[in-house]
VOLUM-950028 format. One record per residue (C-alpha): x, y, z; residue number from 1. Coordinates in pm, whole numbers, plus 50000, padded with zeros to 5 digits. Example, Ala and Ser with C-alpha at 12.3 -4.5 7.8 and 13.67 -1.06 7.14 Angstrom:
      xx      yy      zz   num
   51230   49550   50780     1
   51367   49894   50714     2
***
This chain:
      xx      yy      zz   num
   10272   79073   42981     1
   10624   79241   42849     2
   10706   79581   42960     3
   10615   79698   42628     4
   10237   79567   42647     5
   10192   79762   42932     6
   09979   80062   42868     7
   09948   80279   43181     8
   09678   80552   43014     9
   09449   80230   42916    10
   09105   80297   42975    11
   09167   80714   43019    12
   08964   80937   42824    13
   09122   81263   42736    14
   09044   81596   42513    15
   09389   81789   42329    16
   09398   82138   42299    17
   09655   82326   42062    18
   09747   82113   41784    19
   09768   82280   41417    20
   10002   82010   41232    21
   10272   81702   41297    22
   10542   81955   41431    23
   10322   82036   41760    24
   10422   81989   42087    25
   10044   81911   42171    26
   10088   81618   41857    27
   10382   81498   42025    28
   10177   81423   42353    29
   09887   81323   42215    30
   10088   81038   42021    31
   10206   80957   42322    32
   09879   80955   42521    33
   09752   80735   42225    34
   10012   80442   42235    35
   10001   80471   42630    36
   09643   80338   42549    37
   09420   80670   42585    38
   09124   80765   42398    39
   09122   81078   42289    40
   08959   81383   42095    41
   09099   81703   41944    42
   08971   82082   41905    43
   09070   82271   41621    44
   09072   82640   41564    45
   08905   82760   41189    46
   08870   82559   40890    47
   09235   82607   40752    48
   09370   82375   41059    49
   09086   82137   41053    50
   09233   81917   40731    51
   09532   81914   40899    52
   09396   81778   41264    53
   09142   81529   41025    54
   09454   81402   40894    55
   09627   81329   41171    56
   09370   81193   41409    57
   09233   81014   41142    58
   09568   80736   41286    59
   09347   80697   41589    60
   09065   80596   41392    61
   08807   80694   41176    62
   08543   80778   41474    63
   08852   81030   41668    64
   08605   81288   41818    65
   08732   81596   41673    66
   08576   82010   41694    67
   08623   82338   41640    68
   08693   82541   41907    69
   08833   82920   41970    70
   08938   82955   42316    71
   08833   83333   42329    72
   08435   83173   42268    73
   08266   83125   42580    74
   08044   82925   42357    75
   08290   82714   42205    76
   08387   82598   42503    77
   08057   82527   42637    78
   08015   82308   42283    79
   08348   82100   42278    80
   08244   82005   42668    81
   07882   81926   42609    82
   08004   81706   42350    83
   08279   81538   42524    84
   07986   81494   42821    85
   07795   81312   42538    86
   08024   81131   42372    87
   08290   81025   42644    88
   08027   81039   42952    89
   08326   81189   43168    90
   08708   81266   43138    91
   09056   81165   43269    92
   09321   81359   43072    93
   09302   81740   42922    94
   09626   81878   42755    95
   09589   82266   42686    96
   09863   82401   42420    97
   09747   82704   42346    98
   09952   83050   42347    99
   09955   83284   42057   100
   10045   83697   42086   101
   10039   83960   41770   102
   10337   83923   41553   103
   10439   84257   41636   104
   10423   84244   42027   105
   10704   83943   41979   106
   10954   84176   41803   107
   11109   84512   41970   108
   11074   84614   42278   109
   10861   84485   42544   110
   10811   84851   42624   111
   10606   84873   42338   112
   10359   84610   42417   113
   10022   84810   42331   114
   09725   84685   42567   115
   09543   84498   42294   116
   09826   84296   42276   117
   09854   84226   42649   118
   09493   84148   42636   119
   09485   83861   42395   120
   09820   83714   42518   121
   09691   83707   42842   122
   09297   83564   42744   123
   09445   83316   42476   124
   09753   83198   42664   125
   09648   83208   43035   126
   09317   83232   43076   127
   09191   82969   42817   128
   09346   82723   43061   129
   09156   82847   43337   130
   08784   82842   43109   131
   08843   82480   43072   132
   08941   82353   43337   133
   08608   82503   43547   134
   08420   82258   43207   135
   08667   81973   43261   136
   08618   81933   43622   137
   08252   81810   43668   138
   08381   81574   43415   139
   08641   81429   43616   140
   08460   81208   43845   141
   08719   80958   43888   142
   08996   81284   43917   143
   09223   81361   43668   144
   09535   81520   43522   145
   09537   81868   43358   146
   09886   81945   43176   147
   09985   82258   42996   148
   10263   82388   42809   149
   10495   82675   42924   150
   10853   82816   42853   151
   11208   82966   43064   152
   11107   83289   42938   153
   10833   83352   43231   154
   11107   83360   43503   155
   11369   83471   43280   156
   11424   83738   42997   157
   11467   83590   42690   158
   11459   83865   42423   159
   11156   83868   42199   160
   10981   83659   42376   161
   10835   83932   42539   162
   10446   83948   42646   163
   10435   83608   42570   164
   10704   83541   42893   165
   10433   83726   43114   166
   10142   83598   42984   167
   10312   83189   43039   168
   10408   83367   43428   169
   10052   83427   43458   170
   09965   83033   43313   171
   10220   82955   43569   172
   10085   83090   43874   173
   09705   82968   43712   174
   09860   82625   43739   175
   09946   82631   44121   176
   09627   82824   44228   177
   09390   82568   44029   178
   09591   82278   44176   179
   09466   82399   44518   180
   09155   82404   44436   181
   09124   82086   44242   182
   09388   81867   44427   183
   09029   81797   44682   184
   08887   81618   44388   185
   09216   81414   44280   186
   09224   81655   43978   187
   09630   81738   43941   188
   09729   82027   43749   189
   10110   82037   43586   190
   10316   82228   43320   191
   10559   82097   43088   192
   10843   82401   43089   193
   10991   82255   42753   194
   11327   82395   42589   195
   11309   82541   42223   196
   11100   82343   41970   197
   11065   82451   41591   198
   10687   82456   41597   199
   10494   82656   41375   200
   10451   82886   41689   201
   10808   82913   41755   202
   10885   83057   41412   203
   10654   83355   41487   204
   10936   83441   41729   205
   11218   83705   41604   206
   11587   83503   41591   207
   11415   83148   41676   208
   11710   83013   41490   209
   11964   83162   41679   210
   11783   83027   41979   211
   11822   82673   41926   212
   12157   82717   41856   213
   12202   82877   42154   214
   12003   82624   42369   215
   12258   82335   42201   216
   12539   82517   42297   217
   12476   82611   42687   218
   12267   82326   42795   219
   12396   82091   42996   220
   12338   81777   42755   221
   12469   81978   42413   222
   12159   81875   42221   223
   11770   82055   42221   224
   11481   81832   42302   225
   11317   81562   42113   226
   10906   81558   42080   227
   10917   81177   42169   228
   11073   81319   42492   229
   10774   81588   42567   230
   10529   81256   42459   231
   10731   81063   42717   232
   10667   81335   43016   233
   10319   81367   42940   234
   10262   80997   42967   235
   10383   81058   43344   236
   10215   81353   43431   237
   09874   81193   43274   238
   09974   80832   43452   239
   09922   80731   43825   240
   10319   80748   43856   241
   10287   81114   43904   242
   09975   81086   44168   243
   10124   81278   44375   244
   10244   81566   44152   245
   10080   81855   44100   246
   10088   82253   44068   247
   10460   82213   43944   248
   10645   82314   43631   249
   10861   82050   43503   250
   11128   82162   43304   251
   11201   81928   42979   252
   11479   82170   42821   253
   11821   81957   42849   254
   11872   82114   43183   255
   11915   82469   43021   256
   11725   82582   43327   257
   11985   82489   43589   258
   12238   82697   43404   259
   12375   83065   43525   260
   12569   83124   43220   261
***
């Protein structure tokens, strides 16, 4: 067998949270999870992202499990992991890429965060992660790997990033406290800390642009990161070579993060 036969996800069963078209982080992994031999299915949230996810795991094959879901639904969830019970009979893999905060709490000041704001931040981007994995564990007989998507701007300021940095701190610290209490049933749970992308969430951010300039300019490697590169760190997260990670935040961002200035 050649070193590019080997498929070390074959045989995994895994559900994807968070993708609304090609330029997601959450497609990037997925693709990844796919050619690393995983089977996998996909939640969408409302009708005007579901062509867009039929489209694109319609590649993986006409019988790709997909369903709606919104994260804020007790209900939902309870659907997509009845389903996924049915259909899969248990689960290996779960990638949650799911943020989103009002348009106007990511401009201005942080100040002026109103407590709506905070609220859904907070339920969307933190707390979603926490809902499923409490559904995704009696799934994961044989253990598992939970992976989520974060950003530099929960330890650090990054201006306009605002709620959005505290609600990914809380996802962080939801990370470390759920790998203690999965880690007895070989369940790992890891974040992706990934430098700028230009996702269709990104661009809801005030100077994005400016950003990844920024990002290509300070980072130690002069360049941003590539989504074949998240794919690539997924893989290992969702892969017995990282059996013995969990409850970290691995940053994927060029080595911006080691920088002072």
């Amino acid at each position: 067998m050649g070193i590019m036969d080997f498929k070390p996800l074959s045989g995994k069963l895994g559900v994807v949270f968070g993708v609304a078209n090609k330029h997601s982080i959450a497609w990037a992994i997925a693709q990844a999870w796919h050619d690393a031999g995983a089977k996998l299915a996909f939640t969408y949230q409302g009708e005007r992202l579901k062509e867009n996810i039929e489209e694109l795991a319609g590649a993986f094959g006409a019988d790709t499990l997909l369903m709606p879901c919104d994260v804020t639904h007790d209900e939902d969830l309870d659907a997509v992991f009845a389903r996924l019970k049915e259909s899969f009979g248990r689960l290996d893999l779960l990638l949650h890429s799911v943020a989103f905060a009002p348009r106007e709490a990511l401009e201005g000041r942080f100040l002026d965060t109103s407590r709506e704001a905070f609220r859904v931040a907070h339920d969307v981007s933190a707390y979603s992660l926490v809902a499923m994995a409490r559904r995704a564990t009696p799934l994961m007989t044989q253990g598992g790997s939970m992976v989520t998507m974060t950003y530099y701007g929960s330890v650090k300021v990054v201006p306009h990033y605002n709620v959005m940095g505290v609600a990914k701190a809380a996802l962080e610290a939801s990370v470390r406290y759920l790998a203690h209490d999965l880690g007895p049933k070989k369940i790992r749970v890891n974040a992706i800390s990934s430098g700028p992308m230009n996702t269709l969430a990104a661009r809801g951010i005030s100077g994005f642009t400016l950003m990844l300039k920024h990002y290509e300019e300070h980072a130690p490697l002069r360049r941003n990161v590539e989504p074949s590169e998240l794919g690539a760190t997924g893989v290992f997260l969702a892969s017995d070579g990282a059996a013995a990670v969990t409850g970290q935040v691995l940053y994927v961002d060029c080595g911006y993060e080691v920088m002072g200035m």
